[in-house]
C-alpha positions as CSV (number, residue, x, y, z in Angstrom):
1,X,115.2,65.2,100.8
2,X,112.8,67.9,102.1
3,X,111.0,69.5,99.8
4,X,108.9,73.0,100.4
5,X,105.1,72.6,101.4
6,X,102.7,73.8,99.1
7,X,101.4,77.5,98.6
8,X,98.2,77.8,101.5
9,X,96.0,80.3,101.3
10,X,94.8,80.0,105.1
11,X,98.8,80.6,105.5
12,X,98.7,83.5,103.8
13,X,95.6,84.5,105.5
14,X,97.5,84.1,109.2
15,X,100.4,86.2,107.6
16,X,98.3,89.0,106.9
17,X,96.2,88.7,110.2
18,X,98.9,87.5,113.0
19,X,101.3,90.0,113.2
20,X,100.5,93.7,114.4
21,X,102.6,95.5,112.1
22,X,100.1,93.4,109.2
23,X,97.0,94.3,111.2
24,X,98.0,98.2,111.3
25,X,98.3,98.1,108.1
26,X,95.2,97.1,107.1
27,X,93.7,99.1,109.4
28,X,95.3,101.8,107.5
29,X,93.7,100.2,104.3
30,X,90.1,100.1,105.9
31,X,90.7,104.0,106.4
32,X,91.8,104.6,103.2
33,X,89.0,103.3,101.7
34,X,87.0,106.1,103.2
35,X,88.6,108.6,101.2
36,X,86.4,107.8,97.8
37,X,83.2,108.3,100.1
38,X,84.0,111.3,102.2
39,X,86.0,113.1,99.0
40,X,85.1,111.6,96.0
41,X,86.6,114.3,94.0
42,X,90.0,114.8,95.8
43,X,93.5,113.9,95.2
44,X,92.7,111.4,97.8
45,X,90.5,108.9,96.6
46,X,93.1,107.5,95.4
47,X,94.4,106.4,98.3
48,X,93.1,102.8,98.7
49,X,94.9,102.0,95.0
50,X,98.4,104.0,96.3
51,X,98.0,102.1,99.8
52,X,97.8,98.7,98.2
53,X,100.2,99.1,95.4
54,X,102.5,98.1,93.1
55,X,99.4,95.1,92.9
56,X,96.8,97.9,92.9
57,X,98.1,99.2,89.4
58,X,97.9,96.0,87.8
59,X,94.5,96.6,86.2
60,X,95.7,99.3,84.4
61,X,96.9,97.1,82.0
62,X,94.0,95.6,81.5
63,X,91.2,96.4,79.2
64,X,88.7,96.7,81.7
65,X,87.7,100.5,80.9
66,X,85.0,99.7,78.4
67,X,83.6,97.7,80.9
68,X,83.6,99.9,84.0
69,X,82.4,102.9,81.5
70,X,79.3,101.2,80.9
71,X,75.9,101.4,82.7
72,X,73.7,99.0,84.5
73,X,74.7,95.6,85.8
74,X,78.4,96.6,84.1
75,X,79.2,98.8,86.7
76,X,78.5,97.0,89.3
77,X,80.1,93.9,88.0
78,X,83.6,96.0,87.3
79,X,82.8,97.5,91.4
80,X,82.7,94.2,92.4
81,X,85.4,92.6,90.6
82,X,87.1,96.1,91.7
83,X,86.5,96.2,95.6
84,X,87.7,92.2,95.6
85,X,90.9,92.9,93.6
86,X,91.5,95.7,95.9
87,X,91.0,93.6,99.2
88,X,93.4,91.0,97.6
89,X,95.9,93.3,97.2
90,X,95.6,94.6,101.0
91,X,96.0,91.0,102.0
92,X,98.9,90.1,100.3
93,X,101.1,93.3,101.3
94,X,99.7,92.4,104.8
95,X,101.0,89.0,104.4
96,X,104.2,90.6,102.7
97,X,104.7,92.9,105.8
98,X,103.4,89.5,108.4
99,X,106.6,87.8,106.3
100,X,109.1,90.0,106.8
101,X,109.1,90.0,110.4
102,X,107.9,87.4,111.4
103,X,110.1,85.1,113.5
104,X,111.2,81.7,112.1
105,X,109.2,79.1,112.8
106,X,110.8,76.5,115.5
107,X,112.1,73.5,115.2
108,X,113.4,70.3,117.1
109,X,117.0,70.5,116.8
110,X,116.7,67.4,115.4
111,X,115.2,68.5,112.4
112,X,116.5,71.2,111.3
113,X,119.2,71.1,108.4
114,X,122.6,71.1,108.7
115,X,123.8,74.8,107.5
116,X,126.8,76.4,107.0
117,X,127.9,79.5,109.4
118,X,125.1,82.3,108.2
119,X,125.9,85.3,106.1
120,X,125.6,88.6,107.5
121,X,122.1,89.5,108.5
122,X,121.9,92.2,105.7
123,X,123.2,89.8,103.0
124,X,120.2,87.1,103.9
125,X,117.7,89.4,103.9
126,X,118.3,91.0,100.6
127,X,118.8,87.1,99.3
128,X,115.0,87.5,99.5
129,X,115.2,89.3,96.2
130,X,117.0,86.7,94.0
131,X,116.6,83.6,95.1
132,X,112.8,82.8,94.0
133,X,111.2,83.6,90.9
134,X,108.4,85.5,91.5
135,X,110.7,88.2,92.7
136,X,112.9,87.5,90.3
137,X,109.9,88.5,87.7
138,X,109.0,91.5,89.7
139,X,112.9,92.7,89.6
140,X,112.9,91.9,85.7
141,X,109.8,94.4,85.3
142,X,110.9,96.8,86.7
143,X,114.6,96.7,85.2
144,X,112.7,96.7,81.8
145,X,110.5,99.5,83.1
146,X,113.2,101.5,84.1
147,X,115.3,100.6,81.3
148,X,112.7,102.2,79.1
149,X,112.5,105.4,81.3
150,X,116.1,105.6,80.8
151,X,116.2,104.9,76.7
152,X,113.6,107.6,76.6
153,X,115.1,110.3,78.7
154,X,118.7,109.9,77.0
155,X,118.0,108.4,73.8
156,X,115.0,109.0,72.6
157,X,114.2,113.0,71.2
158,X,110.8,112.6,72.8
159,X,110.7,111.3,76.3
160,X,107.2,111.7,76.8
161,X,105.3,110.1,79.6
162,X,107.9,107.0,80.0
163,X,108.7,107.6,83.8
164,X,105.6,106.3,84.9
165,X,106.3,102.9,84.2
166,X,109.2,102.6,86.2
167,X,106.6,104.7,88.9
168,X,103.5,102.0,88.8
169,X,106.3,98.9,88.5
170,X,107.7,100.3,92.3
171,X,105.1,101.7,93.8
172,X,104.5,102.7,96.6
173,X,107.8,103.7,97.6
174,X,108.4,105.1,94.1
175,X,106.8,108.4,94.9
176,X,109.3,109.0,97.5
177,X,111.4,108.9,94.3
178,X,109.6,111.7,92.5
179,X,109.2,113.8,95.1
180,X,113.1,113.6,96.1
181,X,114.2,114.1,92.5
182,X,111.2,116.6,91.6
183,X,113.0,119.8,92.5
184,X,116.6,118.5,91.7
185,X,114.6,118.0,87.6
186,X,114.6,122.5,87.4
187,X,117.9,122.8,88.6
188,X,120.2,119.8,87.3
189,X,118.4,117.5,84.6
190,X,120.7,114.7,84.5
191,X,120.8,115.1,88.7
192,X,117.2,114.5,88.6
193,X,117.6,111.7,86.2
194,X,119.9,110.1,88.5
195,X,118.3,110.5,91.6
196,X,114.9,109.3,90.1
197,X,117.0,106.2,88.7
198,X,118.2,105.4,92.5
199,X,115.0,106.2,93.5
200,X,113.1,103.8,91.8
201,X,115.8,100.9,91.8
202,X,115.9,101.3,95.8
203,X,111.7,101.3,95.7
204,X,112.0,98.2,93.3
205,X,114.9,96.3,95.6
206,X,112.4,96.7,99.0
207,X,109.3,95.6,96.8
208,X,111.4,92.3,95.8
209,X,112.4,91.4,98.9
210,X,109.0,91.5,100.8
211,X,107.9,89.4,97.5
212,X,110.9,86.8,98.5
213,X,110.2,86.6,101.6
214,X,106.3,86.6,101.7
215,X,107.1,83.8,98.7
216,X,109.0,81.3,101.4
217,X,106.6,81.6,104.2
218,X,103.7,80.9,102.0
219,X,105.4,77.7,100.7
220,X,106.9,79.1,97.0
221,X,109.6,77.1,96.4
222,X,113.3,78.4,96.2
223,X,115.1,78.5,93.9
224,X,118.9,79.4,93.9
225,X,121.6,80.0,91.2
């Protein structure tokens, strides 16, 4: 029976390197990264962590601001540890951008598997999504992040700040989100509300499927049911 190969980082590596759509993007990344240095006090330093996202955001749950607050050899530990994460997270959406369109690899006839007709192009792409857990995690975050946007907004007498789970959990895409539903918020609350909610889900569902996909070619193993 065959079983998947194991996870490779030099396979990842040739993901986020081969393809030219992966290569533009990071070339997008290594511009982005001169927005700290040439406006350091801008809107647009943060472009490197919006570039590189929904990975990018991660640290925010950590408690590393007591560390990166200090002075000293603190700082420049948390820049380093900083600048790597960052350049991790620019590989692996490279590899996750290599993955989805990359061709599938070739094989003799001999050895590939015996398969049934294939589903419709659009149904095997968005298979990605389900059928492997770590995109099964990353859907279940951001159904509970969203899910706790939308307990807040219609449930809860003080909303607060809960939209910017579901925002972090699908970025980048989830911007697109806000800025669509932004102006619909004034007019027609619950419009806004909705449109947000599609938003977000639609941000989420592309996010999951360049996980599952990025998750076979680097060797994850499948799972379906």
């Amino acid at each position: 029976m065959p079983t998947s190969p194991r996870f490779s980082p030099r396979r990842l590596l040739a993901l986020a390197t081969d393809g030219l759509a992966a290569r533009a993007y990071l070339g997008v990344v290594g511009l982005g990264v001169l927005a700290p240095v040439v406006a350091p006090d801008s809107p647009y330093a943060m472009a490197p962590t919006l570039i590189t996202a929904p990975l990018s955001f991660l640290p925010i749950l950590l408690p590393f601001g007591a560390v990166a607050a200090g002075s000293g050899p603190a700082q420049v530990a948390a820049a380093v540890v900083g600048g790597g994460w960052l350049l991790l997270c620019a590989l692996v959406n490279a590899a996750a951008v290599g993955a989805l369109l990359r061709r599938p690899d070739r094989r003799p006839a001999e050895q590939l598997p015996v398969q049934a007709p294939s589903a419709r192009p659009r149904r095997a792409l968005l298979a990605a999504a389900v059928d492997n857990w770590p995109a099964r995690v990353y859907v279940a975050v951001v159904a509970a992040a969203l899910g706790t946007f939308l307990y807040a907004v219609l449930l809860s007498p003080d909303p607060g700040f809960a939209g910017i789970w579901p925002i972090l959990a699908a970025a980048p895409l989830s911007f697109l989100a806000v800025a669509v539903s932004s102006p619909a918020e004034y007019a027609l609350p619950w419009l806004g509300t909705l449109l947000f909610t599609a938003g977000i889900t639609l941000a989420g569902l592309v996010n999951a499927v360049l996980i599952g996909r990025l998750t076979r070619r680097i060797g994850g193993p499948a799972t379906r049911g």
